[in-house]
FIVONU-420876 format. One record per residue (C-alpha): residue number from 1; x, y, z. Coordinates in steps of 0.2 Angstrom, whole numbers. Layout:
N
pos east north up
NUM X Y Z;
...
# end
This chain:
66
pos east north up
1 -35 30 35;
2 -50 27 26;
3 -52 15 8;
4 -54 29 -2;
5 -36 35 7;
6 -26 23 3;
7 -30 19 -15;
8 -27 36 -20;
9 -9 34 -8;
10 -6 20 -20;
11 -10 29 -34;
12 2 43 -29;
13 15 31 -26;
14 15 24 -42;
15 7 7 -37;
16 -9 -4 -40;
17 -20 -14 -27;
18 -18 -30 -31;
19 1 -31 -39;
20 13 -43 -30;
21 24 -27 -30;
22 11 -19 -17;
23 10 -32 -6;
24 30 -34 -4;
25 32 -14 -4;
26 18 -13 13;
27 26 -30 19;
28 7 -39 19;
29 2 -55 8;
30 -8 -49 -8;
31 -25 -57 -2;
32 -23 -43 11;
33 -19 -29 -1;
34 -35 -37 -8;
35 -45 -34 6;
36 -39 -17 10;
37 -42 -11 -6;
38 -60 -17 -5;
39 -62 -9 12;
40 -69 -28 17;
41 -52 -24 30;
42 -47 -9 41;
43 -32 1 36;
44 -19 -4 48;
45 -11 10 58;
46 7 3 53;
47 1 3 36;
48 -7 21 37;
49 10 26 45;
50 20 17 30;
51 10 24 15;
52 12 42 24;
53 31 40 26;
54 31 30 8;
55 22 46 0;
56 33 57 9;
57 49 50 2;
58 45 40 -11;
59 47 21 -12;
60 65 13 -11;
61 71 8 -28;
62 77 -8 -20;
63 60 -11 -13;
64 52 -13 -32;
65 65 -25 -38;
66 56 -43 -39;
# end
């Protein structure tokens, strides 16, 4: 999954790159989100994997509750 990849899976999913939300959705700390987002990071397979599933299905209402 490339940069460009995964910010438009966040998009689809209703999500932003640097929101706490994001972080606790993909199971990552935010400064990671951060660095993905940036492309300073590869995508993580598990996370490529996730974001799929994620945009497949939707995201759990009971994983956006804070």
């Amino acid at each position: 999954m490339t940069t460009k990849q995964y910010l438009a899976a966040l998009k689809k999913l209703g999500l932003t790159p640097y929101a706490r939300v994001t972080a606790k959705v993909l199971g990552l700390s935010p400064r990671q989100c951060k660095r993905l987002a940036t492309g300073s990071s590869p995508i993580p397979g598990p996370v490529d994997r996730l974001l799929w599933v994620l945009c497949e299905h939707g995201v759990p209402a009971a994983w956006l509750d804070d």
